[in-house]
C-alpha positions as CSV (number, residue, x, y, z in Angstrom):
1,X,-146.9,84.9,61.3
2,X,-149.3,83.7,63.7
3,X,-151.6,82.6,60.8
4,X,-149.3,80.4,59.8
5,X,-148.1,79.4,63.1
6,X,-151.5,78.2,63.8
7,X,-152.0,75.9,60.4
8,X,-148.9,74.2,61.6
9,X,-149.9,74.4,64.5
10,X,-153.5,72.5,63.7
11,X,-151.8,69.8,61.2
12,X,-149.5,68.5,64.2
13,X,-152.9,68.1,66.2
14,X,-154.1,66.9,63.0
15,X,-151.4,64.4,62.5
16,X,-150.3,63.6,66.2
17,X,-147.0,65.0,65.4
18,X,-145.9,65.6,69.2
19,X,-142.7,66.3,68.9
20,X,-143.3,69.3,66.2
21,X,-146.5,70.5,68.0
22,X,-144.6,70.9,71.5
23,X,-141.8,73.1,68.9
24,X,-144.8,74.8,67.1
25,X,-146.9,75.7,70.1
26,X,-143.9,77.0,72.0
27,X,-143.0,78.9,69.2
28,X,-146.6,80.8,68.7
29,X,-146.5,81.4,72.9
30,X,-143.6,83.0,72.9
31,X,-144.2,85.0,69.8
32,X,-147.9,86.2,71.1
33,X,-146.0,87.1,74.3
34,X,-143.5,89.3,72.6
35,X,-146.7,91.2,70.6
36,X,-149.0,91.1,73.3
37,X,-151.3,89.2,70.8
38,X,-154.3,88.0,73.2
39,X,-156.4,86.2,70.9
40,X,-152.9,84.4,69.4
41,X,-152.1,83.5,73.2
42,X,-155.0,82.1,73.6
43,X,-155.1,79.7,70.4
44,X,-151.3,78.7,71.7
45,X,-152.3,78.2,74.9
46,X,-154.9,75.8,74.1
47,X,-152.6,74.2,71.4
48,X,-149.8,73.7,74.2
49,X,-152.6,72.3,76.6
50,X,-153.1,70.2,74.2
51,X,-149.6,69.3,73.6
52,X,-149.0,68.6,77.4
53,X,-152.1,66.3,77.0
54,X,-151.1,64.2,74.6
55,X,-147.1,64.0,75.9
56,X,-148.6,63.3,79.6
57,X,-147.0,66.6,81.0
58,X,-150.2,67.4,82.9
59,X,-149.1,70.6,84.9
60,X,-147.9,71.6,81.6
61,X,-151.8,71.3,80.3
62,X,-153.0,72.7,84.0
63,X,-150.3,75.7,82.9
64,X,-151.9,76.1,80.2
65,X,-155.3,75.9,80.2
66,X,-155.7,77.7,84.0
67,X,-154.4,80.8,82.0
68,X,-156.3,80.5,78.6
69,X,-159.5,80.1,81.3
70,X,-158.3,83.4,82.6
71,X,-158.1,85.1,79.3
72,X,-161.6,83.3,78.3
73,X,-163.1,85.1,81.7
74,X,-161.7,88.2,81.1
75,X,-163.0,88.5,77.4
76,X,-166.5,87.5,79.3
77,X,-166.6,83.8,77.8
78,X,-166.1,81.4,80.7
79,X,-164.5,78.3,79.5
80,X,-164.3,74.6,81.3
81,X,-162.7,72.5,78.7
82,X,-159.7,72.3,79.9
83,X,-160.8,71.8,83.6
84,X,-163.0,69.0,81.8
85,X,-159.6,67.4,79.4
86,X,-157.5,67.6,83.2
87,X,-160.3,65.3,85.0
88,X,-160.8,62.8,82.7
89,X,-157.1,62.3,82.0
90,X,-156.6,62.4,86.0
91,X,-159.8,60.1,86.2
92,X,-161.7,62.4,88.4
93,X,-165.0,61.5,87.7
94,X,-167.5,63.6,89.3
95,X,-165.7,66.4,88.8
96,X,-165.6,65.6,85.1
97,X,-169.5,64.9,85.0
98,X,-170.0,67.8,86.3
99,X,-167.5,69.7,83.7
100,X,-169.4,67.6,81.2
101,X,-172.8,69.8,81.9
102,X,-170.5,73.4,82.3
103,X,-169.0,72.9,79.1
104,X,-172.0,71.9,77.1
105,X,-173.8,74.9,78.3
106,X,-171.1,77.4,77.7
107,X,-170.6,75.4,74.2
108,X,-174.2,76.0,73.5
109,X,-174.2,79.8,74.7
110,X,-170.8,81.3,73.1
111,X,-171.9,78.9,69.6
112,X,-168.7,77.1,69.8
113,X,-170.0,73.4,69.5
114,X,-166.1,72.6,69.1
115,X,-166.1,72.2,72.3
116,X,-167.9,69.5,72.4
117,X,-166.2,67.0,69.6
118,X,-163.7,67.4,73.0
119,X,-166.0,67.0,75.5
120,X,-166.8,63.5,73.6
121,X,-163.3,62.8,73.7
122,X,-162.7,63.4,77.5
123,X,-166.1,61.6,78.0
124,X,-164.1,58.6,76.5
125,X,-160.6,59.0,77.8
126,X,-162.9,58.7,80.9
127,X,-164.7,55.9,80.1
128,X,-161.6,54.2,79.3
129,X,-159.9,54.9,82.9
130,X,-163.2,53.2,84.0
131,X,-162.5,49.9,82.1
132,X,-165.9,50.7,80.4
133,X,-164.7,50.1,76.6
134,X,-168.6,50.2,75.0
135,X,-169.6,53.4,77.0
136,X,-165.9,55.0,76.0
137,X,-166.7,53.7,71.7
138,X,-169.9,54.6,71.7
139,X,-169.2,58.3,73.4
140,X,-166.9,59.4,70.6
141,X,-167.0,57.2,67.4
142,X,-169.5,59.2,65.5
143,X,-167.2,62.1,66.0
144,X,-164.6,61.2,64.4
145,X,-165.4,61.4,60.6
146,X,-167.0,64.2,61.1
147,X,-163.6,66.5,62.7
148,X,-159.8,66.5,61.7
149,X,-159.5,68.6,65.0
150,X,-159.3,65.7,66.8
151,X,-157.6,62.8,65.0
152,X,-154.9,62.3,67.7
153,X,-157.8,60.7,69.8
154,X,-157.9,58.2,67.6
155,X,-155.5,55.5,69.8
156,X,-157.6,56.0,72.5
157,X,-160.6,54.9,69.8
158,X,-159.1,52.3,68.3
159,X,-158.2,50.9,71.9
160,X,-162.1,51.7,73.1
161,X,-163.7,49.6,69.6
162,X,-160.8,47.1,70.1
163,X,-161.5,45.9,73.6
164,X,-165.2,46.5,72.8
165,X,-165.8,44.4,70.3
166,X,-165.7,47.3,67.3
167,X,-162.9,45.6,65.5
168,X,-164.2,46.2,62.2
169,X,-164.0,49.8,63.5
170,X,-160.6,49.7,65.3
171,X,-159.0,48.3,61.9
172,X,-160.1,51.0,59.8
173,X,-159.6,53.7,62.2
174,X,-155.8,52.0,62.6
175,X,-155.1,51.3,59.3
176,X,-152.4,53.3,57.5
């Protein structure tokens, strides 16, 4: 069940399907809950962050990713990506610079360079607080074709090559 929870789970990301991820990732938390599946909680709860992300329910994310950072500590793998998605999105910039360096270290030592195909994305949700379209493109375009895990960022890139000049890029990335 959770195996399949998760695939649905990862083609809502995948297709920015809000309204069936918030239904999906509720589903899979309450379901590791009731088995005390850790590892499953832990994938919910960082698809439910997710969820509050994109939906702009930010204690729902804080919720979220405060307890997968708990689980992460306990299993003796720190983890600052969510800390890092919250600042950006909140446009708390040195707190987010600072996340920037803590999550590509911990990236590097648990081998999970996931983590930083998001830490590109919160680098431009950032940039694009800041106004700085170029700095936001140029942060996370290369990332794109190379990751379905993250093609809900894609508004923020299109908006990012758009006001930067990348139209060539914001008409392909927007085109259906």
């Amino acid at each position: 069940m959770f195996q399949w929870l998760a695939a649905a789970c990862a083609d809502a990301t995948i297709l920015a399907d809000e309204p069936r991820l918030h239904e999906l990732t509720r589903r899979m938390e309450t379901a590791a809950r009731e088995h005390g599946a850790v590892i499953a909680l832990s994938l919910a709860l960082s698809y439910t962050g997710v969820s509050g992300l994109l939906s702009g329910d930010l204690p729902e994310a804080e919720r979220c990713f405060a307890e997968m950072t708990v689980i992460a500590e306990a299993r003796g793998q720190p983890w600052s990506l969510g800390s890092l998605l919250l600042s950006a999105w909140r446009g708390q910039t040195q707190q987010a610079h600072t996340l920037l360096d803590t999550v590509a270290d911990e990236a590097d030592r648990q081998g999970q360079g996931y983590q930083l195909v998001f830490a590109d994305y919160a680098r431009c949700i950032l940039e694009l607080g800041r106004s700085r379209y170029d700095t936001a493109y140029t942060s996370f375009a290369s990332c794109v074709d190379d990751t379905s895990q993250i093609k809900f960022a894609l508004p923020d890139l299109v908006e990012a090559a758009q006001r930067s000049g990348h139209r060539d890029a914001a008409r392909t990335w927007s085109a259906p």
